[in-house]
Biopython code that builds the backbone (N, CA, C, O; Angstrom):
import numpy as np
from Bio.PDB.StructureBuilder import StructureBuilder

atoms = [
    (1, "UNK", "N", (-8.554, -20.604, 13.377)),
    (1, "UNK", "CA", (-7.359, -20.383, 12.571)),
    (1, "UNK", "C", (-7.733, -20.053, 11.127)),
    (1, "UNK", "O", (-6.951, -19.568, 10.310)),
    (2, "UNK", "N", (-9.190, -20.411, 10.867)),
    (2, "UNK", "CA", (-9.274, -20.256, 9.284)),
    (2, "UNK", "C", (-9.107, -18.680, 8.474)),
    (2, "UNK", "O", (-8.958, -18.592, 7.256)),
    (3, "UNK", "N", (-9.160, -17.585, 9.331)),
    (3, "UNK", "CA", (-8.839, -16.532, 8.397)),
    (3, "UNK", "C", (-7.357, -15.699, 8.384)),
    (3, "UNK", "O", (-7.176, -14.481, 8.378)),
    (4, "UNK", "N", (-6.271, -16.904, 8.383)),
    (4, "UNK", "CA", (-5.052, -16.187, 8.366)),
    (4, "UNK", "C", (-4.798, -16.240, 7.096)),
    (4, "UNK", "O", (-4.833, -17.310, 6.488)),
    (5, "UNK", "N", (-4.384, -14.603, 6.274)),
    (5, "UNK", "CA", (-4.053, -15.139, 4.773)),
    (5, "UNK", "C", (-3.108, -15.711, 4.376)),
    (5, "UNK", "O", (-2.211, -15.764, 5.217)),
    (6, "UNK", "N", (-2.895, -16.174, 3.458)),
    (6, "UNK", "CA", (-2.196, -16.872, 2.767)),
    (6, "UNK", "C", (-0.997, -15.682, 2.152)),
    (6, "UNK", "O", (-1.314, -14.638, 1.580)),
    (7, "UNK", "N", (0.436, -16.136, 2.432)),
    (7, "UNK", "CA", (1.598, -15.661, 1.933)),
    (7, "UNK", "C", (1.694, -15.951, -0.003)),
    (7, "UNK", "O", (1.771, -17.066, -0.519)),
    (8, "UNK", "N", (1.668, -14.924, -0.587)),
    (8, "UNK", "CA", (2.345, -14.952, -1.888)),
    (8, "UNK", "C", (3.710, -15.427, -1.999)),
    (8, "UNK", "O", (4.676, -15.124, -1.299)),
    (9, "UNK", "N", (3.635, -16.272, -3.055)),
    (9, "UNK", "CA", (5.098, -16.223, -3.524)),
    (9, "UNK", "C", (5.784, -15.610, -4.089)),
    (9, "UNK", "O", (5.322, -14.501, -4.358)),
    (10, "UNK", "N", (6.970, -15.844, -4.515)),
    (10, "UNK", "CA", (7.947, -14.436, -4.920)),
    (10, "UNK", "C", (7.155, -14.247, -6.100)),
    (10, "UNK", "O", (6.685, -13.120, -6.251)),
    (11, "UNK", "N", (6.920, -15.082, -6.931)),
    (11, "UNK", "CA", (6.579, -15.298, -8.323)),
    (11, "UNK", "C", (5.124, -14.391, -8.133)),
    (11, "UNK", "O", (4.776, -13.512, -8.922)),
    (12, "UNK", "N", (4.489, -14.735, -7.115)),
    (12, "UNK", "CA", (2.980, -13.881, -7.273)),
    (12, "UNK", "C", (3.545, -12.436, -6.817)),
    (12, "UNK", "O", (3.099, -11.396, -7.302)),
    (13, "UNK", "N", (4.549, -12.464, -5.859)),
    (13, "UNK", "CA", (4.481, -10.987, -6.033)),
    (13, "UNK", "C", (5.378, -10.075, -6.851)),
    (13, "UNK", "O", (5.376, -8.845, -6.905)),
    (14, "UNK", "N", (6.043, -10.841, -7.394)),
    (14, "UNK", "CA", (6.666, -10.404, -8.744)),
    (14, "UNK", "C", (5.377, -9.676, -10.265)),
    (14, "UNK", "O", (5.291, -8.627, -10.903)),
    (15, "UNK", "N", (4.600, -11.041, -10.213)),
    (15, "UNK", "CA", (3.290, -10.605, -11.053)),
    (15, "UNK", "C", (2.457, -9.500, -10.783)),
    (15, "UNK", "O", (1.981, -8.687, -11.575)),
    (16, "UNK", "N", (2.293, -9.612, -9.019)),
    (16, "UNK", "CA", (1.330, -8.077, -8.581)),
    (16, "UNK", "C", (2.157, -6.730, -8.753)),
    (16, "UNK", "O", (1.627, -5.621, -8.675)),
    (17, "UNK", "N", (3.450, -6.929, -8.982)),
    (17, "UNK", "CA", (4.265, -6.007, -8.629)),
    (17, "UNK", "C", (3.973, -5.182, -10.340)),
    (17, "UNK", "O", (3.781, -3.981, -10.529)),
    (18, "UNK", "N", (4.016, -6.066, -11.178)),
    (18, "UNK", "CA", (4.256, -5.753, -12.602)),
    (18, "UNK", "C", (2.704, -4.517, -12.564)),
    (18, "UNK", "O", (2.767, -3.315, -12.821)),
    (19, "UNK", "N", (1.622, -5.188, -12.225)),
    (19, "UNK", "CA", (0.339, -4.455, -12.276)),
    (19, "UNK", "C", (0.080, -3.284, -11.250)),
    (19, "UNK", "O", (-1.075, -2.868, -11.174)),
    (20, "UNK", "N", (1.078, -2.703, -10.434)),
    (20, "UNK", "CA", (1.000, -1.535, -9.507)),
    (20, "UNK", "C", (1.787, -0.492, -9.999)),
    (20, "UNK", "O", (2.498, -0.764, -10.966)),
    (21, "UNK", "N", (1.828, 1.014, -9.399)),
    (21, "UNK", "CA", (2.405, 2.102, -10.011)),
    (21, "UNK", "C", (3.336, 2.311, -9.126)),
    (21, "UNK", "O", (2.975, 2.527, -7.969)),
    (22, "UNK", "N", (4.479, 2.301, -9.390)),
    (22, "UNK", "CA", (5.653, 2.465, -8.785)),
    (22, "UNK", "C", (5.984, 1.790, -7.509)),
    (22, "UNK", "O", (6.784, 2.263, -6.701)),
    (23, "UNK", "N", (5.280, 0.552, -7.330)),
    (23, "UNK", "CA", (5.658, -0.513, -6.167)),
    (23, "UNK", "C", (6.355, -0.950, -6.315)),
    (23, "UNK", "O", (6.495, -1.248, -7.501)),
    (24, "UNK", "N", (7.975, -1.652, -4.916)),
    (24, "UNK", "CA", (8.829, -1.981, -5.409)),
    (24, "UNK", "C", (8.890, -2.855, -4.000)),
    (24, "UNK", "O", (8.401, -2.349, -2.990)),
    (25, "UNK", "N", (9.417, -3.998, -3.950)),
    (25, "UNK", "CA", (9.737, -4.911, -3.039)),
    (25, "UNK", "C", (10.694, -5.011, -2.058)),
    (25, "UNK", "O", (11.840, -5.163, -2.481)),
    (26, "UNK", "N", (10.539, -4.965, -0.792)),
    (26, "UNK", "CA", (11.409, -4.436, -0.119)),
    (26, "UNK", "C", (11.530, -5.491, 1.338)),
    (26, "UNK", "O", (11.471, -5.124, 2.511)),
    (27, "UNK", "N", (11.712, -6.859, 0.818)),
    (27, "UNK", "CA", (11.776, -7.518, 1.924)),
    (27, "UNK", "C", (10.182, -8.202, 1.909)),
    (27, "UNK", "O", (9.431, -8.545, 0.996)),
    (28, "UNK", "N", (10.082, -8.210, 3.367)),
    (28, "UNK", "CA", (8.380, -8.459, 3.703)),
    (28, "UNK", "C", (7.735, -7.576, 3.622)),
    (28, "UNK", "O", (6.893, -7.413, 4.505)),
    (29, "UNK", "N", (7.854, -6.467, 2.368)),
    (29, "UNK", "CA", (7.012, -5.556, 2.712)),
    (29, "UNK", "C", (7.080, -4.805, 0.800)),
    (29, "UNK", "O", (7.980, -4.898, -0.035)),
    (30, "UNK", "N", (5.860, -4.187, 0.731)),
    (30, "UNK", "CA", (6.144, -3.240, -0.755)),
    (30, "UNK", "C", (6.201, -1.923, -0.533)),
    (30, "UNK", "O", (5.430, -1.359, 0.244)),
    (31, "UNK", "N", (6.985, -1.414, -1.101)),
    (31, "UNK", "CA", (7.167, 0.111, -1.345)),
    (31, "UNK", "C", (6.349, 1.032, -2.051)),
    (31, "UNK", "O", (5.658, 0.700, -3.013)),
    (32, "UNK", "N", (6.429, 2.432, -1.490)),
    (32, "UNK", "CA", (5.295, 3.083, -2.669)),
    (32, "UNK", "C", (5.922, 4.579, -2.228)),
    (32, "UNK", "O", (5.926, 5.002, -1.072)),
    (33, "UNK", "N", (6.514, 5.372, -3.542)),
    (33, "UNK", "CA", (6.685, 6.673, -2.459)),
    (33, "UNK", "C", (6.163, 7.880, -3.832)),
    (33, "UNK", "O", (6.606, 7.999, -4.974)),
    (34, "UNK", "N", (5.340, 8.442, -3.292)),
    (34, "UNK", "CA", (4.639, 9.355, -3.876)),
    (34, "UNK", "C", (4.444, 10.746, -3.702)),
    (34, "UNK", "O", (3.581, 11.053, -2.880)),
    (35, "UNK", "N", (5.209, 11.913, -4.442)),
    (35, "UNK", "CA", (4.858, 13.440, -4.641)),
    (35, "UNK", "C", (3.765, 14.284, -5.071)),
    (35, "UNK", "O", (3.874, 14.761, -6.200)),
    (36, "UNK", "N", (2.567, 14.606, -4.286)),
    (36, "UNK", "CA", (1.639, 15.553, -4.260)),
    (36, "UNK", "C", (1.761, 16.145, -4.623)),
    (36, "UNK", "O", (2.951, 16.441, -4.520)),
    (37, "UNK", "N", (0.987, 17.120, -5.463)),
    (37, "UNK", "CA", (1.004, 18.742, -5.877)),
    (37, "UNK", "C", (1.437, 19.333, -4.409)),
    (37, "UNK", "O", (2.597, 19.703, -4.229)),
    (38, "UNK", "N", (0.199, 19.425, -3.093)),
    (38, "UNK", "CA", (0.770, 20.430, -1.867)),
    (38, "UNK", "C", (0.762, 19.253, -0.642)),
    (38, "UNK", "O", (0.817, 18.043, -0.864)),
    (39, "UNK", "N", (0.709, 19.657, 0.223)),
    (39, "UNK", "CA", (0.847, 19.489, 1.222)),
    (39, "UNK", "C", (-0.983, 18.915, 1.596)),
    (39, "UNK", "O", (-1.266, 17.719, 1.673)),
    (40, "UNK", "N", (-1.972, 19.988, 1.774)),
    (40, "UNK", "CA", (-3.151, 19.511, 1.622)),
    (40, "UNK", "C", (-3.357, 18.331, 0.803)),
    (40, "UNK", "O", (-3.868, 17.440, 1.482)),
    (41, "UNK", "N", (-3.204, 18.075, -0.095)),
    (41, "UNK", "CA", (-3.118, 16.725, -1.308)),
    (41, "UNK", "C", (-3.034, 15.538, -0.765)),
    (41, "UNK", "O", (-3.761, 14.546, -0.825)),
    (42, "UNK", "N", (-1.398, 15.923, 0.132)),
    (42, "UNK", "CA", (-0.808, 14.656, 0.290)),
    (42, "UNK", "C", (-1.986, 14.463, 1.384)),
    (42, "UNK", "O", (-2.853, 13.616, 1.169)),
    (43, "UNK", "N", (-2.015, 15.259, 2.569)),
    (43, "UNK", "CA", (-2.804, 14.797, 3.838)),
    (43, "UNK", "C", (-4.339, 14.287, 3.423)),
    (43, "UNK", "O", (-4.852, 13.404, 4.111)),
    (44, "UNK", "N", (-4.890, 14.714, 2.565)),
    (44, "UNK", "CA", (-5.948, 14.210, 1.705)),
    (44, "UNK", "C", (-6.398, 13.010, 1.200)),
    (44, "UNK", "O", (-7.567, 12.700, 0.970)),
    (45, "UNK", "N", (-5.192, 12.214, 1.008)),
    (45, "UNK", "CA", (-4.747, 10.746, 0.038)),
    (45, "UNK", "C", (-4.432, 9.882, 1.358)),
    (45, "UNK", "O", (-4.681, 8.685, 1.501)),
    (46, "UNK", "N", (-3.853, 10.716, 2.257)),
    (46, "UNK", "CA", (-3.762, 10.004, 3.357)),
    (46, "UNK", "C", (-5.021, 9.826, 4.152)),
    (46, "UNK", "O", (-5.560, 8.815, 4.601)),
    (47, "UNK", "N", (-5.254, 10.775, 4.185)),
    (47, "UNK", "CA", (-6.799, 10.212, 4.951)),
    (47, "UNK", "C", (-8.049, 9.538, 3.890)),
    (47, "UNK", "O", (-9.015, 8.933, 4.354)),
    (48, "UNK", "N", (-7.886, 9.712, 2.726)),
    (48, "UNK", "CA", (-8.862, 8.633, 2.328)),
    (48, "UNK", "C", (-8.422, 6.921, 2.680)),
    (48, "UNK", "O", (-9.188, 6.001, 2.963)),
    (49, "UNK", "N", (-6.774, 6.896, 2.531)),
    (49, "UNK", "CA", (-6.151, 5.768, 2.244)),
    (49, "UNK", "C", (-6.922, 5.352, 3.561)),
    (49, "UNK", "O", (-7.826, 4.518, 3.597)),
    (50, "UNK", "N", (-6.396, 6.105, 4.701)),
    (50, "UNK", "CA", (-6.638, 5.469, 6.125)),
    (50, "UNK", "C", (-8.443, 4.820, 6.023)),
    (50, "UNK", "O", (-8.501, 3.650, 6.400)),
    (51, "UNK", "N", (-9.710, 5.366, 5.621)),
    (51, "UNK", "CA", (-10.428, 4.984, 5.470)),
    (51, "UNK", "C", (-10.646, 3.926, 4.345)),
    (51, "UNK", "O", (-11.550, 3.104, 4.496)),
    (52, "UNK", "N", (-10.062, 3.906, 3.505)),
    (52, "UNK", "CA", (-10.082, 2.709, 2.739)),
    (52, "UNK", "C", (-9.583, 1.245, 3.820)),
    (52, "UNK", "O", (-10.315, 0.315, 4.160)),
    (53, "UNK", "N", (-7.814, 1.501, 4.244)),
    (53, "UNK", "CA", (-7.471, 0.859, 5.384)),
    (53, "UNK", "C", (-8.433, 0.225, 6.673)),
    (53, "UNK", "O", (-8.466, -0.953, 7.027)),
    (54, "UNK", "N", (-8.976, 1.043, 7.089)),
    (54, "UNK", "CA", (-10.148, 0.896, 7.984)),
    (54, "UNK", "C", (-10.782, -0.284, 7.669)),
    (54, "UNK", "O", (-10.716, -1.312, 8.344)),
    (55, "UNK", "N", (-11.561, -0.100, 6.370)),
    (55, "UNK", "CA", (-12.464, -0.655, 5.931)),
    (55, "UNK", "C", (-12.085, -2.015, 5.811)),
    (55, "UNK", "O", (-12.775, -2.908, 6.302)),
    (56, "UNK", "N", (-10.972, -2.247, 5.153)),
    (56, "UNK", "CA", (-10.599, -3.502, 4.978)),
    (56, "UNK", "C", (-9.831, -4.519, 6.265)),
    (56, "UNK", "O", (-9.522, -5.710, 6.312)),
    (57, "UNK", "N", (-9.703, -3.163, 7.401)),
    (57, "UNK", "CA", (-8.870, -4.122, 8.730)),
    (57, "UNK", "C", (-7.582, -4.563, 7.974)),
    (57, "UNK", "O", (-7.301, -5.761, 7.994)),
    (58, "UNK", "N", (-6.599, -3.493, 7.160)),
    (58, "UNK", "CA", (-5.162, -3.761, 6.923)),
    (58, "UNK", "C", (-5.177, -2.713, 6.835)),
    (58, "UNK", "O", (-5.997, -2.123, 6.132)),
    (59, "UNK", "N", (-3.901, -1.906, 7.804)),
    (59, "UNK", "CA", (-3.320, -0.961, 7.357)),
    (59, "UNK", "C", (-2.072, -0.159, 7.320)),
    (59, "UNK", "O", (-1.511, -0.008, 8.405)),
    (60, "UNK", "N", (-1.485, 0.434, 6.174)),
    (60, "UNK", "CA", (-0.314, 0.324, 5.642)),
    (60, "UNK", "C", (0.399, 1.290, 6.789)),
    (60, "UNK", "O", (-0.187, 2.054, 7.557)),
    (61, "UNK", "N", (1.716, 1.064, 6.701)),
    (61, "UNK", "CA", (2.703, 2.502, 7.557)),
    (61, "UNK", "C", (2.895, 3.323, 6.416)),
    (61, "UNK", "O", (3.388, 3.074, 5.315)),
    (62, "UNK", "N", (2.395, 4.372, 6.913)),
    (62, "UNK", "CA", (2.888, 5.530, 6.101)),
    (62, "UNK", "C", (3.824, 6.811, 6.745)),
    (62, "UNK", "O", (3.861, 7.250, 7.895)),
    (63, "UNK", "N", (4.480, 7.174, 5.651)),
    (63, "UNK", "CA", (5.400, 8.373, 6.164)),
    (63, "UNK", "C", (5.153, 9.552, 5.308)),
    (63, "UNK", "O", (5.143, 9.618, 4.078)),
    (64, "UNK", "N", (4.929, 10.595, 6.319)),
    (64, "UNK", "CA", (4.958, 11.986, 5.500)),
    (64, "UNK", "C", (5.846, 13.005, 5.704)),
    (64, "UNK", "O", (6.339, 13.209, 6.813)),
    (65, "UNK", "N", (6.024, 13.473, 5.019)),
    (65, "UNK", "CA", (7.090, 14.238, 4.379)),
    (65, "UNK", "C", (6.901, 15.056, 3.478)),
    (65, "UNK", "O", (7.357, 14.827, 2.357)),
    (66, "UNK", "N", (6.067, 16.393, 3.789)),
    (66, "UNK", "CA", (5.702, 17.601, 2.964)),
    (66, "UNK", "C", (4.687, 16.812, 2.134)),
    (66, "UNK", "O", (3.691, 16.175, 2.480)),
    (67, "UNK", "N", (5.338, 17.088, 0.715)),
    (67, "UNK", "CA", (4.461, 16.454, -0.300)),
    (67, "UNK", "C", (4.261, 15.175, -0.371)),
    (67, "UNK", "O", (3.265, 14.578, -0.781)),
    (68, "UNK", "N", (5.272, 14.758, 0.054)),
    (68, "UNK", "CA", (5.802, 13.413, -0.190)),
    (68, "UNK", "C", (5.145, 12.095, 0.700)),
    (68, "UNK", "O", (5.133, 12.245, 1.922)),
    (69, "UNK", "N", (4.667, 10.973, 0.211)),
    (69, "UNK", "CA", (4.166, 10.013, 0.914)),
    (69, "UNK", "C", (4.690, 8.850, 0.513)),
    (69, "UNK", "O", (4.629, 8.556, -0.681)),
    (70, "UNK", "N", (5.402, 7.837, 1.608)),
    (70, "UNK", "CA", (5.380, 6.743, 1.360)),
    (70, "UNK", "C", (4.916, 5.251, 1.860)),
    (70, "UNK", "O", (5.009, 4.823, 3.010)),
    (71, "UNK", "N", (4.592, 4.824, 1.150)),
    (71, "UNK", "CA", (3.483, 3.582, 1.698)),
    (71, "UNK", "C", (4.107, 2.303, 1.636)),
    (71, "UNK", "O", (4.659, 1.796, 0.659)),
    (72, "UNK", "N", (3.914, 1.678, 3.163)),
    (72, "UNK", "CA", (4.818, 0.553, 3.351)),
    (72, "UNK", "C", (3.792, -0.367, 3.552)),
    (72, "UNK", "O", (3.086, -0.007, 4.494)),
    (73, "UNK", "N", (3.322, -1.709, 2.895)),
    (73, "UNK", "CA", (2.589, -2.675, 3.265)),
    (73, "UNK", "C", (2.912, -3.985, 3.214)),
    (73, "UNK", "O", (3.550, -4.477, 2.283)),
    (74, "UNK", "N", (2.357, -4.822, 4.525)),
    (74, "UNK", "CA", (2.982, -6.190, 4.411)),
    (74, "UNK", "C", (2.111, -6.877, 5.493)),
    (74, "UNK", "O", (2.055, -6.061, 6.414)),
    (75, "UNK", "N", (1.542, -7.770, 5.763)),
    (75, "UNK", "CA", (0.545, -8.769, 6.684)),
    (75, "UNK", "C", (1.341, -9.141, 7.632)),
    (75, "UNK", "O", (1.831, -10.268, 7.707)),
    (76, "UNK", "N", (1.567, -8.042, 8.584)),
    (76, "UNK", "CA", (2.156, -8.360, 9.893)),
    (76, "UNK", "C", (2.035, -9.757, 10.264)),
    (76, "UNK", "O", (3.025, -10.474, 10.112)),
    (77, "UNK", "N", (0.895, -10.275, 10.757)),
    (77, "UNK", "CA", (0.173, -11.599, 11.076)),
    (77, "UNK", "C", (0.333, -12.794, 10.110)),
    (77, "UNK", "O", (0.010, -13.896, 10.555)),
    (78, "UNK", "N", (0.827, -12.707, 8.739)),
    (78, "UNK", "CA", (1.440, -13.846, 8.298)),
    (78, "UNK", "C", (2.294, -13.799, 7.764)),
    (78, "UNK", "O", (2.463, -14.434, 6.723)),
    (79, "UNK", "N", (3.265, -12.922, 8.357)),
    (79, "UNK", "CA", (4.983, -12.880, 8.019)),
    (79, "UNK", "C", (4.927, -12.711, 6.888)),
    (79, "UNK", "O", (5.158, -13.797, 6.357)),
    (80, "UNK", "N", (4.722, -11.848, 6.046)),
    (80, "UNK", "CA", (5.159, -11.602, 4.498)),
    (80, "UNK", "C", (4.019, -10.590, 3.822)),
    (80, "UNK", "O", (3.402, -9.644, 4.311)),
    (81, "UNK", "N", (4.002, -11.082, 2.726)),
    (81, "UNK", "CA", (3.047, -10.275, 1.867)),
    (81, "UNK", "C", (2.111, -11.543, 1.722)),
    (81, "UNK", "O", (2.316, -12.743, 1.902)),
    (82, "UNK", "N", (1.056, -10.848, 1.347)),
    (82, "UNK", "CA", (-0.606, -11.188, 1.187)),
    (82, "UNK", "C", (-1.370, -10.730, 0.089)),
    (82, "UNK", "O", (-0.984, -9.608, -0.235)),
    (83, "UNK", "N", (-2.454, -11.214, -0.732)),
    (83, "UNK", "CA", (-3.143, -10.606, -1.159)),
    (83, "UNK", "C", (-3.970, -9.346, -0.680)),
    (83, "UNK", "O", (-4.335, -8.460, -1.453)),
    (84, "UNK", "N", (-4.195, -9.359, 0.512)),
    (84, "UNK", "CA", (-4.329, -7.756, 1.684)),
    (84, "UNK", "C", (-3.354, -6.818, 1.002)),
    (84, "UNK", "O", (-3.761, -5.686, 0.740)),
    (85, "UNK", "N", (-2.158, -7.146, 0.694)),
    (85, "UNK", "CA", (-1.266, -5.873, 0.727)),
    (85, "UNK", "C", (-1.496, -5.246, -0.899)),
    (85, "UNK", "O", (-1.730, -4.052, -1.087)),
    (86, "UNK", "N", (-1.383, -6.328, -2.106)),
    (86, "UNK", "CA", (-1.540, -5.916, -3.083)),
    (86, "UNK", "C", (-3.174, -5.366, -3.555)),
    (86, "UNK", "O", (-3.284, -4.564, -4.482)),
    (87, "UNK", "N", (-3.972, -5.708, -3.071)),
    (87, "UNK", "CA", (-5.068, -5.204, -2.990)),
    (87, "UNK", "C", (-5.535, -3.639, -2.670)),
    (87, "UNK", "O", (-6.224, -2.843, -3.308)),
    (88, "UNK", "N", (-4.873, -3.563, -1.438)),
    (88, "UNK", "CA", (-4.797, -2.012, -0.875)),
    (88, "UNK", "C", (-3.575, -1.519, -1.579)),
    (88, "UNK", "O", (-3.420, -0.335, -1.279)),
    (89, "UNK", "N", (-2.723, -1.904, -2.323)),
    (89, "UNK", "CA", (-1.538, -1.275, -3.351)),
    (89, "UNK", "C", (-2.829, -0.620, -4.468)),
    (89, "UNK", "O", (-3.007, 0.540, -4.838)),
    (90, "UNK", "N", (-3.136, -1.124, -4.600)),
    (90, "UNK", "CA", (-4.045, -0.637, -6.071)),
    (90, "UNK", "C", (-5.127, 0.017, -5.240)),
    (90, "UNK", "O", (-5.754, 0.818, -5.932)),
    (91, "UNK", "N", (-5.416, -0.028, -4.409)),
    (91, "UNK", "CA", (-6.618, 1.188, -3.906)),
    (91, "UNK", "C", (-5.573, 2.548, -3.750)),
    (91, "UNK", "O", (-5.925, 3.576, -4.328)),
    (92, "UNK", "N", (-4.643, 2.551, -3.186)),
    (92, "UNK", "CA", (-3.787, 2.937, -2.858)),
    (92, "UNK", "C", (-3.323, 3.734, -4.506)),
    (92, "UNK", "O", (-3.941, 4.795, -4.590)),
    (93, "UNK", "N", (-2.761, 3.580, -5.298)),
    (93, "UNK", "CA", (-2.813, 3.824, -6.150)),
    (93, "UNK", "C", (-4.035, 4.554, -6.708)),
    (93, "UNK", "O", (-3.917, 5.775, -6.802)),
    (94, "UNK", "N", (-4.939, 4.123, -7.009)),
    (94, "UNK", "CA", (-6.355, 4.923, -7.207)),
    (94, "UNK", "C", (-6.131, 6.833, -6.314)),
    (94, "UNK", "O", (-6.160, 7.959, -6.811)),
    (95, "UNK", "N", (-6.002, 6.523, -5.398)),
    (95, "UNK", "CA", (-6.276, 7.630, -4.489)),
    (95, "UNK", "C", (-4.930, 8.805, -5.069)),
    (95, "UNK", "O", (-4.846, 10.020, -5.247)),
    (96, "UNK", "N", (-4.380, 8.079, -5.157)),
    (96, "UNK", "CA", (-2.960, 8.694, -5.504)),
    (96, "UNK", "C", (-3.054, 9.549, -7.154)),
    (96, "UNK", "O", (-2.482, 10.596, -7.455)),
    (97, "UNK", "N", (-3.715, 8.935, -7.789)),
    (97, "UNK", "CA", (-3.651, 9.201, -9.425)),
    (97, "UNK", "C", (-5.202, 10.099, -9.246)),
    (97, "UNK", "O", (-5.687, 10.640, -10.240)),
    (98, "UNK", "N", (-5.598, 10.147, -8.467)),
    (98, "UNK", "CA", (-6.925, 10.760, -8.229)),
    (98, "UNK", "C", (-6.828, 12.397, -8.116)),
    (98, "UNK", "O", (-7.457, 13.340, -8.598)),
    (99, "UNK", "N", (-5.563, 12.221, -7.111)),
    (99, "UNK", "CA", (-5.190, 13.628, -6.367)),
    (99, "UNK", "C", (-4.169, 13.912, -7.275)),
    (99, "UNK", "O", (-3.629, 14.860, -6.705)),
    (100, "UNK", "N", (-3.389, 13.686, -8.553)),
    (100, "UNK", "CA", (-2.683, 14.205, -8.792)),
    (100, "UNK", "C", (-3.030, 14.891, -10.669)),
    (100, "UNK", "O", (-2.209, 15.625, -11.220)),
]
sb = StructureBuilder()
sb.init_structure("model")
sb.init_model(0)
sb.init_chain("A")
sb.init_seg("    ")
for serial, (resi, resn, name, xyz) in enumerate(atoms, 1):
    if name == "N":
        sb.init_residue(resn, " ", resi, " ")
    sb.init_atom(name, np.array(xyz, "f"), 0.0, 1.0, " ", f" {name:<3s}", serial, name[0])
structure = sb.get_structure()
């Protein structure tokens, strides 16, 4: 049982929320919706994300939509948000400000 993470509180994810780029709280889960220059861009950000994802064994739902990407994350496995989710928010971010 020892590696189930630990749920944030509102208050922590109120604080992680303050330090991410356009994340917004949406239940058990954070929001992220982001406009690419093209189409290549977006699929680009997406596939690094997915290898970042990989790497860490969390990974976000994403939706695409032309340019447009939005990133849904939340620790299926311990009902809420996690330090997993805000963690990959800011990688996530990186990739995003990278490509644009």
């Amino acid at each position: 049982m020892g590696h189930m993470a630990e749920l944030l509180s509102d208050a922590d994810v109120t604080a992680a929320l303050a330090d991410l780029d356009g994340w917004e709280r949406d239940g058990d889960s954070i929001v992220r919706t982001a406009e690419l220059p093209s189409f290549p861009d977006a699929i680009a950000v997406v596939d690094r994300v997915a290898q970042d994802a990989e790497e860490r064994d969390h990974h976000p739902d994403i939706d695409i939509r032309w340019r447009t990407l939005t990133f849904r994350l939340s620790t299926h496995s311990a009902g809420g948000l996690t330090a997993k989710d805000t963690e990959l928010a800011l990688q996530i971010d990186a990739r995003i400000a990278a490509a644009q």
